[in-house]
C-alpha positions as CSV (number, residue, x, y, z in Angstrom):
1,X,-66.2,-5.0,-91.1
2,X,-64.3,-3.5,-94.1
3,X,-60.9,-4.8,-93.0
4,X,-62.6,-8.1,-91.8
5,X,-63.5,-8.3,-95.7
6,X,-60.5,-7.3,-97.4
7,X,-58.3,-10.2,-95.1
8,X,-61.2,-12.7,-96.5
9,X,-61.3,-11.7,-100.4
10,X,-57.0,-10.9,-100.0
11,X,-56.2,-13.3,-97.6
12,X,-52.2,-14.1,-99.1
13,X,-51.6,-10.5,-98.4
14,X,-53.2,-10.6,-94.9
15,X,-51.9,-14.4,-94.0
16,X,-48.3,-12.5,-95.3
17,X,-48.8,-9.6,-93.3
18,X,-49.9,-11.9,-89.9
19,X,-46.6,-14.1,-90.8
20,X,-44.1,-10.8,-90.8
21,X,-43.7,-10.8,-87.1
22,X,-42.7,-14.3,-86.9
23,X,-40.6,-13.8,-89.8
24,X,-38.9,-10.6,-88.4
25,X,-38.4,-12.9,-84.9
26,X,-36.7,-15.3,-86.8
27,X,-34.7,-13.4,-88.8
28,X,-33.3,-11.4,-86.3
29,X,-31.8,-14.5,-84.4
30,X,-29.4,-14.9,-87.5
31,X,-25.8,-13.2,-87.1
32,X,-23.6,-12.2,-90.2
33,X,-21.4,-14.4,-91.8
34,X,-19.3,-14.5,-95.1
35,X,-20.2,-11.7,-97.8
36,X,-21.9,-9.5,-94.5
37,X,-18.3,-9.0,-93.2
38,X,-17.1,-7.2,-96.3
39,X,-20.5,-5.8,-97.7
40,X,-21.2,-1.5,-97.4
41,X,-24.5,-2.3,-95.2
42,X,-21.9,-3.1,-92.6
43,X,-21.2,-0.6,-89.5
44,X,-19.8,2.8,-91.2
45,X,-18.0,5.3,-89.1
46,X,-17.3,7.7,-91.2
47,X,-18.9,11.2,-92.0
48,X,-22.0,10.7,-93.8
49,X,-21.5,13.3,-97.4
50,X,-18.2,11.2,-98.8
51,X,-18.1,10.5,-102.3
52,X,-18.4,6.6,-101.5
53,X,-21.9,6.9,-100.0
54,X,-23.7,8.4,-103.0
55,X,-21.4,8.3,-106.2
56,X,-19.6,4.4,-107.9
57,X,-17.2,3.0,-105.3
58,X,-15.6,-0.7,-106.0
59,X,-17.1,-2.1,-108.8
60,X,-20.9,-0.9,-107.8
61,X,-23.4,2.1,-107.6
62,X,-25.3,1.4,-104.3
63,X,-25.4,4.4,-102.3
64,X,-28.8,3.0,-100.3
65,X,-26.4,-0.1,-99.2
66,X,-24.0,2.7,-98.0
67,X,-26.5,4.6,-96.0
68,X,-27.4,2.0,-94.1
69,X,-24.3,1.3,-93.1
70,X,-23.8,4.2,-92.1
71,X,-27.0,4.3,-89.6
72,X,-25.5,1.0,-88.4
73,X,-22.4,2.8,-87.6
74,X,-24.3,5.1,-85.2
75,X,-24.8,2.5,-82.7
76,X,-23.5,-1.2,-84.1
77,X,-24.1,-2.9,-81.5
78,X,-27.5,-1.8,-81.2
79,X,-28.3,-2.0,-85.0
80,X,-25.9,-4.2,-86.6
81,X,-27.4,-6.9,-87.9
82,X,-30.6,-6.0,-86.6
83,X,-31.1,-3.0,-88.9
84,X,-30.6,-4.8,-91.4
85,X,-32.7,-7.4,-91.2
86,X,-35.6,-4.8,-90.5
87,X,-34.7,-3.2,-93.8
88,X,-34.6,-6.9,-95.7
89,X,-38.1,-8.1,-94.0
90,X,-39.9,-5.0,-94.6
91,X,-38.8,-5.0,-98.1
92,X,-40.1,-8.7,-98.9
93,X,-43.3,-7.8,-97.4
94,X,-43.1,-4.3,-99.2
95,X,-43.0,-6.5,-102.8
96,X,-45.6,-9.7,-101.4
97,X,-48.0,-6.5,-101.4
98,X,-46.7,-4.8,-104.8
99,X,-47.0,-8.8,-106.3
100,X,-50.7,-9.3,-104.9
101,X,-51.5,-5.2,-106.6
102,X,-49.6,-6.2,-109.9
103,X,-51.6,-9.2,-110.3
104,X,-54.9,-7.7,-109.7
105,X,-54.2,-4.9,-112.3
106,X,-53.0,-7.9,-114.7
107,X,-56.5,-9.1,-114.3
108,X,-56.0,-12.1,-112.5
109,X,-58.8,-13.4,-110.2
110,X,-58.9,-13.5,-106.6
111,X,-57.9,-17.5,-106.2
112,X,-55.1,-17.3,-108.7
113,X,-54.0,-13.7,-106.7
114,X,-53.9,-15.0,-103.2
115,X,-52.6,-18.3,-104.1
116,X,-49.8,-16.8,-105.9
117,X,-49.5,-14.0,-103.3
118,X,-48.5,-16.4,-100.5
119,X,-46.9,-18.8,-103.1
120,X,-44.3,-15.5,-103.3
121,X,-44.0,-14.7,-99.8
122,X,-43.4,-18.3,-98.2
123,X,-41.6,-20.0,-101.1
124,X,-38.1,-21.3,-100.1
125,X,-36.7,-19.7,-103.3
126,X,-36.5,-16.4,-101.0
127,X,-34.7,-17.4,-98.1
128,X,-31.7,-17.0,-99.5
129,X,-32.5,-13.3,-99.6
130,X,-35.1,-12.4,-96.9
131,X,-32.9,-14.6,-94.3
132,X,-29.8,-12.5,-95.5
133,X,-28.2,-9.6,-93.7
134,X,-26.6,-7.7,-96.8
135,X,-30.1,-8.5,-99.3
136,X,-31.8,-5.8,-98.9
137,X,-31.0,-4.3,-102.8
138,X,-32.2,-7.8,-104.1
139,X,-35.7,-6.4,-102.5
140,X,-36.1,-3.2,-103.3
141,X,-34.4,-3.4,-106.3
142,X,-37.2,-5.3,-106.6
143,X,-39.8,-3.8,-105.2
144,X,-38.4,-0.1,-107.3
145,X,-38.7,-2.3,-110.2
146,X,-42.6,-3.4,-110.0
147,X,-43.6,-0.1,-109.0
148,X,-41.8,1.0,-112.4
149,X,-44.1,-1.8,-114.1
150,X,-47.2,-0.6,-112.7
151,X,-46.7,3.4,-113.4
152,X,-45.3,2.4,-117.5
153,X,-49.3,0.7,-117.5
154,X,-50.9,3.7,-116.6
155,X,-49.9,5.3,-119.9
156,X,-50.0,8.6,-118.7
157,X,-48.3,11.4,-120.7
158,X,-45.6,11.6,-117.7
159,X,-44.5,7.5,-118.3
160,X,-41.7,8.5,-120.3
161,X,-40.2,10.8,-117.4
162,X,-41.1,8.5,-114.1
163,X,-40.8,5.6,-115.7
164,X,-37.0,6.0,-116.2
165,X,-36.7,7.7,-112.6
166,X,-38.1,4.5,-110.8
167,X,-36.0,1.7,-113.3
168,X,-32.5,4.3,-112.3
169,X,-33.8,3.8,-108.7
170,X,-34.3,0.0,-109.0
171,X,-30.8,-0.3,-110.4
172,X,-29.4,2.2,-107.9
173,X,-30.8,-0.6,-105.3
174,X,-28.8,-3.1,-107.0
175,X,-27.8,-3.6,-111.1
176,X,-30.4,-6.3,-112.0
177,X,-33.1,-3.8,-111.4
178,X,-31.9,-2.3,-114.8
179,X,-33.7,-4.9,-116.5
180,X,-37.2,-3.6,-115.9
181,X,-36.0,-0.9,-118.7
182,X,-36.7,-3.8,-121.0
183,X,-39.1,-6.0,-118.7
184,X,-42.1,-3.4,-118.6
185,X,-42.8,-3.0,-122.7
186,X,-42.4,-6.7,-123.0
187,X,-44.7,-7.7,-119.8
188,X,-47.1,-5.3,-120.5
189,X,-47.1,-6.5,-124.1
190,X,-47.7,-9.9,-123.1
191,X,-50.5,-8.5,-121.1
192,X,-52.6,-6.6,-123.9
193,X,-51.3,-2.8,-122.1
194,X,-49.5,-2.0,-125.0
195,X,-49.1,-2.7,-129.1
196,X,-46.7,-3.8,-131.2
197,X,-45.7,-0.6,-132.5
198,X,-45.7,0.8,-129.3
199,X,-43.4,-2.2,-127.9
200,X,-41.0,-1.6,-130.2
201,X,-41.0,2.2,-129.4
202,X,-40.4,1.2,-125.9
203,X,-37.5,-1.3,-126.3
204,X,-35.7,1.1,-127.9
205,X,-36.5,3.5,-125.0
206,X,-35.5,0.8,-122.7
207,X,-32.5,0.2,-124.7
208,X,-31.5,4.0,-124.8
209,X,-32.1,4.0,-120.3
210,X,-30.2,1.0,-120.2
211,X,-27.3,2.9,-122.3
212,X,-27.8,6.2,-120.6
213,X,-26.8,4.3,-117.2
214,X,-23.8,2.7,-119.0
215,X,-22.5,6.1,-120.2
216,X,-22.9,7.3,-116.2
217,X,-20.8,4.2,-115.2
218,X,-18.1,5.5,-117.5
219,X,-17.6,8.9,-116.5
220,X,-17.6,8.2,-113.1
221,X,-14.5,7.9,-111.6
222,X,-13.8,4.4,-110.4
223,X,-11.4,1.3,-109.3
224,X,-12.8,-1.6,-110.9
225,X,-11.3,-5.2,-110.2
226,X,-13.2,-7.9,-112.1
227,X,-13.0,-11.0,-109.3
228,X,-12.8,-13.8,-111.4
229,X,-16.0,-15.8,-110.4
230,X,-17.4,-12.9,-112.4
231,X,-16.1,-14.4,-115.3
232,X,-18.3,-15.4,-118.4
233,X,-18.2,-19.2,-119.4
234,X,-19.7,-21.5,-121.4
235,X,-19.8,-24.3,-118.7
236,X,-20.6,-22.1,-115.4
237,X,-23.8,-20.4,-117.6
238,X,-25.2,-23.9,-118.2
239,X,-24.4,-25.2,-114.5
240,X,-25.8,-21.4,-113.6
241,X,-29.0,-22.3,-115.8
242,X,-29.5,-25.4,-114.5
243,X,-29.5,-23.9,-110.7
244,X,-31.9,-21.0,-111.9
245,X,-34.6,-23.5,-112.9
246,X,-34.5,-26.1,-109.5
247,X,-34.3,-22.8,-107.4
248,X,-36.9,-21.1,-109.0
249,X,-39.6,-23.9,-109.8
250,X,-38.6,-27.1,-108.0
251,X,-39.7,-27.0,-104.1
252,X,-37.0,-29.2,-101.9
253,X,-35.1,-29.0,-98.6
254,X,-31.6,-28.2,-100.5
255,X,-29.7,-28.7,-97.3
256,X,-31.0,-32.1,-97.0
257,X,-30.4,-32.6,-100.3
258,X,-27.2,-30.9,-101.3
259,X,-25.6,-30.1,-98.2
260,X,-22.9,-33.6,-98.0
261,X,-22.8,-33.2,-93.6
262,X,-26.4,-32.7,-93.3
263,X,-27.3,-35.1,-95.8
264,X,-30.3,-36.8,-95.8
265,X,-32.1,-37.8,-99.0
266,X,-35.1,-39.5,-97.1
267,X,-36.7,-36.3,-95.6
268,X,-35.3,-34.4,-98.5
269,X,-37.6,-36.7,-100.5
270,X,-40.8,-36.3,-98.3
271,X,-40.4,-32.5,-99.0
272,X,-40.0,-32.7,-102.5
273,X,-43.1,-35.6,-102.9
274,X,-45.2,-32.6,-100.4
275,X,-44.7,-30.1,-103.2
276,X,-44.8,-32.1,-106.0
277,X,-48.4,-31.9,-106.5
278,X,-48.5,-28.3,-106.2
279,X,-46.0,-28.0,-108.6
280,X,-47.1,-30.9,-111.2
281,X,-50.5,-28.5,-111.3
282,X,-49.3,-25.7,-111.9
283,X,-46.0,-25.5,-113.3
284,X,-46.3,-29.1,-115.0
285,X,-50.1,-30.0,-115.7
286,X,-51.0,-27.0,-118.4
287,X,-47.5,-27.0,-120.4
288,X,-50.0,-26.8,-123.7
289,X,-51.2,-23.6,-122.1
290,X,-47.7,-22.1,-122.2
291,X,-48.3,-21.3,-125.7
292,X,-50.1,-18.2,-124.4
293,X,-48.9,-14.6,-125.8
294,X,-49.0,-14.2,-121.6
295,X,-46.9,-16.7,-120.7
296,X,-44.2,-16.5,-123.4
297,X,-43.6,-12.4,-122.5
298,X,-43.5,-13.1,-118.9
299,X,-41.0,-16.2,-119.7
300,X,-38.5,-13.6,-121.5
301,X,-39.0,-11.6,-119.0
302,X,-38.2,-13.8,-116.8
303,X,-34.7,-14.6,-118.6
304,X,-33.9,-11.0,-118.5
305,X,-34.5,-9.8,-115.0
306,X,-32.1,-13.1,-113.9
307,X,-29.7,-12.9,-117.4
308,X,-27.4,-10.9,-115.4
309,X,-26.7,-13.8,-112.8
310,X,-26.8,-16.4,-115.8
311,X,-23.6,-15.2,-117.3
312,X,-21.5,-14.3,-113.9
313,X,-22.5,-15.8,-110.8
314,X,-25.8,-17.2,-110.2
315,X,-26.3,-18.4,-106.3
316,X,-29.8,-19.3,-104.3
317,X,-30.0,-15.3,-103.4
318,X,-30.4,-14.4,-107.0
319,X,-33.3,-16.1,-107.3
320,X,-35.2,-13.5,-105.6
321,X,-34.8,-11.5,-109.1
322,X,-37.0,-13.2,-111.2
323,X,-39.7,-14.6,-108.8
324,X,-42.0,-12.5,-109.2
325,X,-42.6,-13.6,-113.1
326,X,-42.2,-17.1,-111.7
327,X,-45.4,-16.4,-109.9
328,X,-47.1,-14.5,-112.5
329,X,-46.4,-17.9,-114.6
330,X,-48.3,-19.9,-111.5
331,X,-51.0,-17.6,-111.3
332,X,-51.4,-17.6,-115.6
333,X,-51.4,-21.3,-115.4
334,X,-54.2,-21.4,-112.2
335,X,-56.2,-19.1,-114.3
336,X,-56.2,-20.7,-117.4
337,X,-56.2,-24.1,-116.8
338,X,-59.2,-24.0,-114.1
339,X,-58.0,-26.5,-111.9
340,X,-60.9,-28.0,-108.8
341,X,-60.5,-25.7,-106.2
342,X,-60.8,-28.3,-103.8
343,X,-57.6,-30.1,-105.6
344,X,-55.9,-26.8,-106.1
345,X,-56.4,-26.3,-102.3
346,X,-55.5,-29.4,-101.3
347,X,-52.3,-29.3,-103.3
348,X,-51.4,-26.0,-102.3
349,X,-51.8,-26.9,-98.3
350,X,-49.3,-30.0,-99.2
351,X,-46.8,-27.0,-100.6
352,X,-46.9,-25.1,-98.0
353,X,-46.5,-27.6,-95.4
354,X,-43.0,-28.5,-97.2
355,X,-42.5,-24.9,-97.6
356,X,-42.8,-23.9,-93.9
357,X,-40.8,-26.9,-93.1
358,X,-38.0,-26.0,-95.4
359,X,-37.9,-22.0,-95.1
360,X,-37.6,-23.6,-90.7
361,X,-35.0,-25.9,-91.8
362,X,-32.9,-22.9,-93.6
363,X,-33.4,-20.5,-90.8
364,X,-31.8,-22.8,-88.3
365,X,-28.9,-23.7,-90.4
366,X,-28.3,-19.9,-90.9
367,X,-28.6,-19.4,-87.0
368,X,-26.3,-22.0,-86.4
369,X,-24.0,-20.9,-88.7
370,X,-23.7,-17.3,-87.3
371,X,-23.8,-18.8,-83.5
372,X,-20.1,-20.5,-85.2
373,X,-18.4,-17.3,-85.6
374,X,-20.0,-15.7,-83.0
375,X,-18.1,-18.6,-80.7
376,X,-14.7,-18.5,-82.8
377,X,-14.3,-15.0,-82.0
378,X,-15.5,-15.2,-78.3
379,X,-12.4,-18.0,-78.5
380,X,-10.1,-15.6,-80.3
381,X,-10.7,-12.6,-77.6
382,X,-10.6,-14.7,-74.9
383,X,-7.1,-16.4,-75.2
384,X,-5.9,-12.9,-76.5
385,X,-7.0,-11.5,-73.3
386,X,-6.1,-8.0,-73.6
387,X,-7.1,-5.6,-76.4
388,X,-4.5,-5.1,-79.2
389,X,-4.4,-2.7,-81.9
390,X,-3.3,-5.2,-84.7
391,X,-4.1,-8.9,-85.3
392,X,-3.4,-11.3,-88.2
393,X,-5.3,-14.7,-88.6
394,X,-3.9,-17.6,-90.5
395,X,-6.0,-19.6,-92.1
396,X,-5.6,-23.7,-92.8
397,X,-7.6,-24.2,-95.4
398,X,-10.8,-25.9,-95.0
399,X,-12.7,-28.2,-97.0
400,X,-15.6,-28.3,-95.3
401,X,-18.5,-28.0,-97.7
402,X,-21.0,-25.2,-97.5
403,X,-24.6,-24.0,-99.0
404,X,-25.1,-20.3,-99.8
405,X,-25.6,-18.5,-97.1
406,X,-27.3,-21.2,-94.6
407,X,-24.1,-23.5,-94.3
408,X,-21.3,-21.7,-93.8
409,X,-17.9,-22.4,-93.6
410,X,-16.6,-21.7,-89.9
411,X,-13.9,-19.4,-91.2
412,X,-16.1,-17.2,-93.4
413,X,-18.8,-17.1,-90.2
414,X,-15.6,-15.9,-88.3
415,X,-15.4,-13.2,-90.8
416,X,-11.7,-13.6,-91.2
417,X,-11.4,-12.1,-87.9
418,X,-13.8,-9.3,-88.2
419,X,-16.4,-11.4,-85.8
420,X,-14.3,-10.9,-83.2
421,X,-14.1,-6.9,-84.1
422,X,-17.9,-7.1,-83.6
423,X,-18.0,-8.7,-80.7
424,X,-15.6,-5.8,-79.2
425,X,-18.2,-3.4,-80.8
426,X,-15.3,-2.3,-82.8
427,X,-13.1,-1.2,-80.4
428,X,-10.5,-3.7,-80.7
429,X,-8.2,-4.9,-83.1
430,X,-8.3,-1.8,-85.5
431,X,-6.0,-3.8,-88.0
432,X,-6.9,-7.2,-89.3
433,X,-5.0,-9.2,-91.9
434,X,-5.2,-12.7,-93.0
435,X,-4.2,-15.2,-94.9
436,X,-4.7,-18.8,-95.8
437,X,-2.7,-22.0,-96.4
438,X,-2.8,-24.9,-97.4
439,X,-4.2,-27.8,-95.1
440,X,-1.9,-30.9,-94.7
441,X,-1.1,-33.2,-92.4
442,X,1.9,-30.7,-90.5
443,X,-0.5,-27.9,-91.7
444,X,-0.7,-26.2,-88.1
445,X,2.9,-26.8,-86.9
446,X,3.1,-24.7,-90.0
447,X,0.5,-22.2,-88.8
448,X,2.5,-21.8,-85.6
449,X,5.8,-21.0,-87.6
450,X,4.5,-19.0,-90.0
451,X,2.4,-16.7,-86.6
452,X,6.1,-16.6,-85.0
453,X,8.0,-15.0,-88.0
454,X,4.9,-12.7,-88.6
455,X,5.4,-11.3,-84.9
456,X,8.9,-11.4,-85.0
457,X,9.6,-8.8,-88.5
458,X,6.2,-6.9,-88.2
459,X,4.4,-5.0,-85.8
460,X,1.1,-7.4,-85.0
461,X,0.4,-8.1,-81.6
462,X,-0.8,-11.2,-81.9
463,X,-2.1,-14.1,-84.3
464,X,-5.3,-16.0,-84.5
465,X,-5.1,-19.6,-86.3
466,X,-7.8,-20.8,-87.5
467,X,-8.6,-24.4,-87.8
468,X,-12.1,-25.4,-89.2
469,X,-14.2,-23.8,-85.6
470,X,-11.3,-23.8,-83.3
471,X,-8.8,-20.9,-82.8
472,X,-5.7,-20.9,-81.1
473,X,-3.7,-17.5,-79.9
474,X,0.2,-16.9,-80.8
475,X,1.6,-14.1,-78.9
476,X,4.6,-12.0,-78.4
């Protein structure tokens, strides 16, 4: 009887809960592609205490993305991507529950918790991250970051010791989890926890954390090389802002919308006209009510936990860092403005009929996209035939457009060879350079040349050309 009445008075966290498995199911259909080719969550075969699994390797401080490589190493073909995606799943569900407990000690009723609740764990905003393979710091760093949030409330005369502890953990998960060194005084400012006096203590504590992890950065020895799409610009932070608020508030099929071969503005339409009433109520409806002390700290909160991404690189997967003040916004406006339940409802069972249907739409693109490389590199160690030690792929160039992580392009699916590594279960070849040129009309005549000379004043064994999803063998 007790847990019969805790699924009916918290049934987001339940219906999330009941939703995992299928979640989980799907998940683990989709093969790496892209950025999971080069990540550290990838298979690791090296012995486990090295500097690069707990101190600054690169240009980043993720020893938890290490370590998991590292267990994927043990058996990859067992574990690798699956591991991963365990890790990823159970660390969206892992913040759907800390969400449902944050708004509940915010003081937020049970509609506006459950509605927001599921709003968080079904919204297409986080496929980009829980569909993933190398995501799992966008969760936890999460996840490490709310649990900072709710200990910094409690106001107990240890805050000032854990508090720090669980914001260095967030942003050992990944850097944006840094922000909730300033987050917490504001939010819980915004939210009556704490005074003025004592938020302006705590910024400066927050400011002195976010230094004393700066200073820790630079007396750590490191080999940092700034790629350029890390670059500040005036332009890519107004395109990035721009992206930030459609990913984060507007509910649409992107693919069908964005996505130039899968194109298809009609259905992309019927989504965004499903969710439209969902969002006009809640996001749209109450703007007067936006005023609100509440509302404005969990706005600049907001703009700091995803100000990081803003000013570098901002993609659909970063939108996993400020959602959960997106749906502390939702459930602020459902509480205050008092909407029908029976509209509320109603418009809320429109959303999540587009939602399901989009978050299906994303996973299916993502399988189809790993399925790609999976078959270029089935190609590639077929025509090879025999293992070799050392392969180099050519590249033509390809145009073909993409869409984060669900449409990918086939040469970044085929890893730049290293599908075909996994496929051996990393036996075969132990060497793998690559290159790309241009695409023209004699582009793979040139290919072939180019794979010739390569054979004839190096030691390869053999070269893979790659030509959009077909790949051809030049051997000795």
């Amino acid at each position: 009887m007790q847990t019969k009445r805790l699924a009916s008075n918290y049934w987001g966290v339940a219906l999330a809960i009941a939703l995992t498995p299928l979640l989980l199911w799907a998940a683990l259909q989709i093969l790496p592609t892209h950025d999971d080719w080069a990540g550290t969550t990838t298979p690791d075969f090296r012995d486990f205490f090295i500097k690069e699994h707990f101190l600054f390797y690169g240009f980043h401080w993720r020893p938890f993305d290490t370590w998991i490589g590292y267990i994927a190493g043990r058996n990859p073909q067992l574990l690798y991507p699956a591991f991963n995606h365990v890790c990823v799943v159970a660390g969206h569900l892992l913040c759907t529950i800390l969400v449902c407990r944050l708004l509940l000690t915010l003081g937020f009723g049970r509609r506006a918790c459950n509605v927001s609740t599921l709003f968080f764990f079904i919204t297409p905003a986080t496929m980009a991250t829980v569909l993933a393979i190398d995501s799992q710091n966008q969760t936890f760093a999460l996840a490490w970051g709310i649990a900072a949030f709710l200990y910094y409330i409690r106001n107990s005369r240890r805050k000032y010791l854990i508090w720090p502890v669980l914001v260095f953990i967030a942003t050992l998960s990944k850097e944006n989890g840094l922000m909730w060194a300033l987050i917490c005084p504001i939010l819980a400012y915004g939210f009556d926890f704490i005074d003025l006096r004592t938020l302006k203590k705590d910024i400066l504590v927050g400011i002195a954390i976010m230094a004393a992890y700066a200073l820790a950065i630079a007396l750590l020895p490191k080999d940092i090389t700034i790629h350029p799409d890390y670059e500040p610009g005036i332009l890519k932070t107004v395109s990035n802002v721009v992206k930030f608020l459609f990913s984060s508030f507007v509910t649409v099929d992107y693919i069908y919308l964005l996505h130039q071969p899968s194109r298809n503005l009609l259905l992309a339409a019927v989504t965004l006209l499903l969710a439209l009433p969902f969002i006009y109520y809640v996001f749209i409806r109450p703007w007067r009510t936006f005023a609100d002390k509440r509302i404005l700290c969990t706005a600049m909160s907001l703009v700091i936990a995803v100000g990081p991404h803003l000013g570098t690189v901002y993609s659909m997967m970063h939108t996993y860092a400020g959602l959960v003040l997106v749906t502390i916004i939702a459930a602020c406006s459902i509480e205050q403005y008092q909407q029908p339940s029976k509209s509320l409802l109603l418009a809320f069972l429109l959303w999540i009929i587009a939602a399901v249907g989009i978050d299906i739409h994303l996973t299916d693109a993502s399988i189809k996209s790993g399925l790609i490389g999976r078959q270029m590199a089935h190609e590639a160690i077929s025509q090879t035939g025999t293992p070799v030690n050392k392969a180099y792929v050519i590249i033509i160039e390809d145009d073909y457009p993409k869409l984060s992580s669900f449409c990918v392009i086939p040469n970044e699916a085929f890893g730049w060879g290293l599908a075909a590594r996994h496929e051996t279960n990393y036996q075969w070849p132990e060497v793998i350079s690559d290159t790309t040129i241009e695409r023209t009309a004699d582009a793979f005549r040139q290919a072939e040349r180019l794979g010739r000379q390569v054979l004839q004043s190096s030691s390869y064994d053999c070269v893979w050309i790659v030509n959009h999803e077909k790949v051809y063998v030049v051997k000795k």
